[in-house]
C-alpha positions in Angstrom: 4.9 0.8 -12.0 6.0 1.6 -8.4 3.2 2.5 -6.0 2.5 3.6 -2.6 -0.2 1.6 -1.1 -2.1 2.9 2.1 -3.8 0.9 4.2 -5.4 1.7 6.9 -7.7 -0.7 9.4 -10.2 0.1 11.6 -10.3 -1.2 15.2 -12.6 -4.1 14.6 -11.9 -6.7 13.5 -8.5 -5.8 14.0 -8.9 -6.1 17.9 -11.0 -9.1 17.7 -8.4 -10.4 15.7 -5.5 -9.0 18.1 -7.0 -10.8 21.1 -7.1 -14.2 19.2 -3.8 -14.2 18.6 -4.4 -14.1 14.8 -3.6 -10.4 13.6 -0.2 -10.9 13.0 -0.3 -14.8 11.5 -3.3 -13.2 8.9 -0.7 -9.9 8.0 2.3 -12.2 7.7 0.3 -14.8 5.1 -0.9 -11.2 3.2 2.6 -9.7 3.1 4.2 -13.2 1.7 1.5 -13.2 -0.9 1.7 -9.7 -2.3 4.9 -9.3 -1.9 5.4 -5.1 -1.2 9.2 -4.0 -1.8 8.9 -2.7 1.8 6.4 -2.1 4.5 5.8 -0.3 7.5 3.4 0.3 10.3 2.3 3.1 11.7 -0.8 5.0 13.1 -2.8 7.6 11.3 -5.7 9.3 13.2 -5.8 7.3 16.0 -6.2 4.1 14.2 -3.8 1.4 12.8 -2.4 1.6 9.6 0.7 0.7 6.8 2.3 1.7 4.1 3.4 -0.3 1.2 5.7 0.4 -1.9 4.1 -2.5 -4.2 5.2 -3.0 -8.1 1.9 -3.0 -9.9 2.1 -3.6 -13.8 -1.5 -3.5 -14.6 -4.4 -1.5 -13.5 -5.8 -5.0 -13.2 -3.5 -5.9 -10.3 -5.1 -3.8 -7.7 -6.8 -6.0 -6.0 -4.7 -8.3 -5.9 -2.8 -5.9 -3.3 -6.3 -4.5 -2.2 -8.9 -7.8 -1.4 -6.6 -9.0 1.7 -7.1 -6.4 3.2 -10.5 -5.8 2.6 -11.9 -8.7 3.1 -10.0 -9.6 6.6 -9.7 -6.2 7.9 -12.5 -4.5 6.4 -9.8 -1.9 6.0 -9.5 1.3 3.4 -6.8 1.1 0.7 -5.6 4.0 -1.2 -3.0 4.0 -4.1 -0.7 6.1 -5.6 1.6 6.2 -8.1 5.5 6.8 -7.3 8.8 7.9 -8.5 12.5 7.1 -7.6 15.2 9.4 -8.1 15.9 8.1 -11.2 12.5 7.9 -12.4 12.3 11.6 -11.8 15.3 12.1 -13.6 14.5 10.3 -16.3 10.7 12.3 -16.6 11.9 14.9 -19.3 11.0 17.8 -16.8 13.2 19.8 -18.8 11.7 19.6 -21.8 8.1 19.8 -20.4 9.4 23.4 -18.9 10.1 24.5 -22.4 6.5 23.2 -24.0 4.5 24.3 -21.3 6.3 27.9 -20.3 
């Protein structure tokens, strides 16, 4: 299933990492390992952070996503499920409006 990963790091180690000249060498060997569909970078209450769409297939698989970034970035990682259009589409809303009205 499709989810939404949130990552977001706090300033150390992330500037201690920064100032080596590492930061972006350590996210680039994460991101070819796990893969997301897309990513992006962004800030969230003053502090650094991303947002993945990851394809998880097992409840199992979270940390594979999860333990990079916890163990080099002592970061916080929160999931959550997501739908496409067509996944939406596809939900029966219809006939859960019925049952449930």
């Amino acid at each position: 299933m499709k989810m939404l990963m949130h990552v977001t790091f706090p300033h150390e180690p992330f500037n201690t990492l920064v100032k080596k000249g590492t930061a972006v060498i350590l996210l680039d060997e994460i991101l070819e390992e796990i893969k997301p569909f897309s990513v992006w970078f962004t800030e969230e209450n003053g502090m650094r952070a991303a947002v993945l769409i990851i394809n998880v297939t097992n409840a199992s698989g979270l940390p594979f996503y999860s333990e990079p970034f916890f163990l080099n970035f002592d970061a916080d990682v929160h999931f959550r499920i997501v739908m496409s259009p067509e996944d939406l589409s596809n939900a029966g809303l219809e006939d859960l409006g019925k049952k449930w009205s």
